[in-house]
N, C-alpha and C positions, 0 to 999 in steps of 0.2 A: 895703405893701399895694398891690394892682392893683384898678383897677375895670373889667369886662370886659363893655362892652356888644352886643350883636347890635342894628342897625341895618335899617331897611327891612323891606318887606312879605315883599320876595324874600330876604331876610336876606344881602346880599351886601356890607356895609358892618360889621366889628366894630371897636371904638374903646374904645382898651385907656388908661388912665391911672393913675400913681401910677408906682412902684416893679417891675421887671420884676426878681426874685429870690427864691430861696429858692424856697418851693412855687408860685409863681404861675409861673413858668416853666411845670412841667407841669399846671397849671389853663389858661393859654393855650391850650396845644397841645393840649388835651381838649376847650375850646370850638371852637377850629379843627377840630379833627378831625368834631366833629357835626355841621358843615357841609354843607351837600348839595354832593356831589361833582361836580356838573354844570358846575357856574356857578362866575368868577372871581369874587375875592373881594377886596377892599380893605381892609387893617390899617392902620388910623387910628391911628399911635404920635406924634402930635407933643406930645401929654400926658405922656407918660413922662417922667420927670427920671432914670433911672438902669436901668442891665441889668448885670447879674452874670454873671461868665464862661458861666454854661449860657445866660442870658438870649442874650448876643451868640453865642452856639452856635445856639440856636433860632431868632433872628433869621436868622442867615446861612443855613441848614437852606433857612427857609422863604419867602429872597429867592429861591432856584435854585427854586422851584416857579413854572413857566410860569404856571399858573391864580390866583397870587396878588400882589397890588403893595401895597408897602409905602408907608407916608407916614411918615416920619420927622422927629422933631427935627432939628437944627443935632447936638446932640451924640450922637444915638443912631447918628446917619448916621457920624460919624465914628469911632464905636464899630466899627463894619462896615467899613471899608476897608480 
């Protein structure tokens, strides 16, 4: 399970925790997507304890987006490299 919060007035802050697999993969990336396209955004992942190959797929996807910066675990970061 993932708990997927939106953050701030300006909703520029989401803070995703639990398990990043299975369908929450494309739950993330549908709450990202509703995003106002305007404004950077900050993905709060140091709650995550785990990401599944689509997981660290969607992760890396959505590190190469200019307008987005990741906050990562210890292990999700090295999930990525």
């Amino acid at each position: 399970m993932l708990r997927i919060e939106v953050l701030g007035i300006d909703r520029r802050t989401v803070r995703a925790a639990g398990r990043l697999a299975g369908p929450w993969v494309a739950e993330l990336s549908r709450a990202l997507d509703e995003l106002p396209a305007c404004c950077s955004v900050e993905l709060d992942l140091t709650e995550v304890s785990f990401a599944d190959t689509d997981g660290v797929a969607l992760l890396r996807t959505l590190r190469k987006r200019g307008s987005l910066q990741l906050r990562c675990s210890a292990f999700v970061d090295a999930q990525l490299a």
